[in-house]
Structures are given as structure tokens and as C-alpha cells.
N, C-alpha and C positions, 0 to 999 in steps of 0.2 A: 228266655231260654231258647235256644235252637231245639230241630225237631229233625230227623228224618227226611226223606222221601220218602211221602206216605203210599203206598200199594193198595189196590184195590183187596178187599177180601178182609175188613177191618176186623175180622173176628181172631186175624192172627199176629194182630197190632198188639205191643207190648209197651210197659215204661221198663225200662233197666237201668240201677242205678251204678254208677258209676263211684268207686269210693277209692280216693287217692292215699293211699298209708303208707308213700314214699317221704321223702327226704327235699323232692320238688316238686315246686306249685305247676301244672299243666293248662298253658294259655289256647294250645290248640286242640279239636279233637276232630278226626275225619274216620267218616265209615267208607268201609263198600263191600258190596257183595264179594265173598271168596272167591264168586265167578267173572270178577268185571275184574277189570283195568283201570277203572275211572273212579276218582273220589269223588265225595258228594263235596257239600259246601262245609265250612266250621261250624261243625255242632255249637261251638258254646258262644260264638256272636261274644258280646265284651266280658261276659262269663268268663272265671279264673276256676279250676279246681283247686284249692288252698292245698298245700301239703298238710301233710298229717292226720289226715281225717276226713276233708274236704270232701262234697260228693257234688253231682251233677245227676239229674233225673233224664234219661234220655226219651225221649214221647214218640211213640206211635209208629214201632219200627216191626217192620213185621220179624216171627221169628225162624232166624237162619242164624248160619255162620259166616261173620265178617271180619274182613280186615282193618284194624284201627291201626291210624298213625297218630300218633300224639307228637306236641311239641313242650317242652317245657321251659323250666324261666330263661335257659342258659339259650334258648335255640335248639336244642340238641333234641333230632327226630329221631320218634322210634317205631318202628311199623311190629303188631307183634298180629300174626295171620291165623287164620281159622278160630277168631272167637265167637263160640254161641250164644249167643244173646238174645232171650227170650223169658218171656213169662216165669217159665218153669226157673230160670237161671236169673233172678230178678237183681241181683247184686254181682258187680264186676268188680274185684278190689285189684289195684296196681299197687307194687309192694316195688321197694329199692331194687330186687333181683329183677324183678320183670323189665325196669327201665333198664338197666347196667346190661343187662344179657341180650336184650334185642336193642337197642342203641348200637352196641359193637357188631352186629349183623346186619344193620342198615346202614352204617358207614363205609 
């Protein structure tokens, strides 16, 4: 499993799970800070989030609000901006609306 850029100050490192309850399997996944411009690496390395159900445990990310761009089976990027993901918010579910409504904003 990929992990983060770990930040100093581990006591605000979190795991957030990721759970895909779309319609498409999600081969990429990229964070970054709401405040950067720059993505990290692919979280999920040869990791697939299966559709339907599928999750991914994301490790050791400190907790703030980021930008995820995801990719899925077709190619089709989706950047959806300001999610918080943190401890407290320990499950991120992507649902068919969230890929279809930020997909046609990132085209």
C-alpha cells in the first residue's frame, strides 16, 4: 500500500479509509495539501480500489483538508478539492455522483 508524505508532529497522523461505492474501479489516487499546487506520488502503487465497495487504508497523513485527484478504469480524472481527512473523518466514501460531477469540472 502507498502512504503519504509523512510530517513531522506524528500525533496528527491519521489512517483514512477510502471506500469506493461507485460504478468504477479507481487505479490512481494523488493527495495534496488544499494549499500546494503540487501532487504527491500515487498513493495506491499497483493497488486497484475495486468498484463497489472496494476501499484502500490511506497511512499516516496528517490531518487537514486535501485535494485528491483520482483516476479510474476508463482514464477519466477527477480532482474533487477541500476534502478533510483526518482521524475524526476516518472513512471517505466516492459514490457515482462525486466521480460524474467533478470529472465534468476537471475536463
Amino acid at each position: 500500500m502507498g502512504s503519504a508524505t509523512v510530517v513531522l508532529g506524528g500525533s496528527y497522523d491519521s489512517e483514512v479509509n477510502i471506500v469506493n461505492r461507485s460504478d468504477w474501479s479507481i487505479y490512481e489516487l494523488y493527495v495534496s495539501s488544499a494549499d500546494s499546487e503540487e501532487w504527491g506520488d500515487d498513493q495506491l502503487g499497483s493497488e486497484v480500489i475495486e468498484s463497489g465497495g472496494g476501499s484502500f487504508l490511506l497511512h499516516s497523513i496528517p490531518c487537514d483538508d486535501y485535494d485528491v485527484r483520482l483516476v479510474d478504469e476508463d482514464g477519466d480524472e477527477c480532482v474533487v478539492e477541500g476534502v478533510p481527512l483526518c482521524a475524526d473523518n476516518d472513512d471517505w466514501v466516492i459514490g457515482n455522483d462525486d466521480l460524474l460531477s467533478c470529472q465534468v469540472l476537471t475536463e
